[in-house]
C-alpha positions as CSV (number, residue, x, y, z in Angstrom):
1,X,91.2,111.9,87.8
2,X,91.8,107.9,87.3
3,X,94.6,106.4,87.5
4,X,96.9,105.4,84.4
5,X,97.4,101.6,83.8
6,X,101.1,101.7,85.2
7,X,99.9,103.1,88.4
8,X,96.5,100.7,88.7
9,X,99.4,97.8,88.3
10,X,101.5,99.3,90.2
11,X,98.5,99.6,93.3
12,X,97.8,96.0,92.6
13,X,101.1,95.2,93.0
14,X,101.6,96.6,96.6
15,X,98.2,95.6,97.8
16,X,98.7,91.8,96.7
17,X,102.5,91.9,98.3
18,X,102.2,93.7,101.8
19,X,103.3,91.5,104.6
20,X,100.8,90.6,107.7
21,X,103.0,92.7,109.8
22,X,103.5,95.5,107.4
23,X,104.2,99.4,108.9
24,X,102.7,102.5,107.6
25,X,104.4,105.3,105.7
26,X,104.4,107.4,109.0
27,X,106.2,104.8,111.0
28,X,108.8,104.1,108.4
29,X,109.6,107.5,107.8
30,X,109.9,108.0,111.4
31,X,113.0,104.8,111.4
32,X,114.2,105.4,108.1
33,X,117.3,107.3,109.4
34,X,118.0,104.4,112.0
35,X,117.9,102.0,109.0
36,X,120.2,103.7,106.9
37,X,122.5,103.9,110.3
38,X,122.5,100.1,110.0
39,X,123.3,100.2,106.3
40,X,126.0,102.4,106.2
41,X,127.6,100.8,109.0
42,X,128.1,97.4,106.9
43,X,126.2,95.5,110.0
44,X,123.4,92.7,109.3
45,X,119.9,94.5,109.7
46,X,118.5,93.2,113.0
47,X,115.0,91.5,113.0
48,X,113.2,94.5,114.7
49,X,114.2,96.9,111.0
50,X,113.2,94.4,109.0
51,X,109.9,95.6,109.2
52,X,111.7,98.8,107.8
53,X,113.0,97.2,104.7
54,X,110.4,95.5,104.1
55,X,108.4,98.7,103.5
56,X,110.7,100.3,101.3
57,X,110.8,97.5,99.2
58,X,107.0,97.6,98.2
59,X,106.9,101.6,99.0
60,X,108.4,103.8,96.0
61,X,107.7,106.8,97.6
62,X,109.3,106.2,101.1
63,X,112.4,104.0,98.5
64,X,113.0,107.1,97.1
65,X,113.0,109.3,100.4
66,X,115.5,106.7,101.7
67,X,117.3,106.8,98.8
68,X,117.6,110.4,98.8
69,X,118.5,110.6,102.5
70,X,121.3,107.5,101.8
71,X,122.9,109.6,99.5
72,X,123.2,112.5,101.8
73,X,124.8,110.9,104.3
74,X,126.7,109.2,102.2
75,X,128.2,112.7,100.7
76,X,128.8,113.3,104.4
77,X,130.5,110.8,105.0
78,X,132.7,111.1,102.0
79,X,133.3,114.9,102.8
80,X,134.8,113.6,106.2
81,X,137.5,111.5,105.1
């Protein structure tokens, strides 16, 4: 099946943008949670999750799994108070 011209651009995209010290899929999904500890606690990021962010910025699937997860604990959160 090829791929439609949004998603060629969108590979292009990704390819030409990864960082030298860029993480995998599997690593970031394994930290995601710990990242989104950091976020919802209002603290900066430190420099060892910025690996983390970095990846969910050029990754829309793992953006959207975060994103999805955010919201959750959000709604927790929210349900708490």
């Amino acid at each position: 099946m090829p791929l439609s011209t949004h998603q060629t651009e969108d590979l292009v995209r990704m390819i030409v943008t990864v960082e030298p010290d860029a993480i995998g899929c599997d690593e970031c999904f394994g930290r995601v949670a710990e990242y989104a500890d950091w976020q919802l606690s209002r603290q900066e990021i430190p420099e060892g999750m910025r690996a983390i962010e970095n990846h969910l910025r050029q990754c829309p699937c793992c953006r959207d799994e975060y994103r999805a997860l955010l919201d959750g604990l959000e709604a927790i959160d929210w349900d708490t108070r």
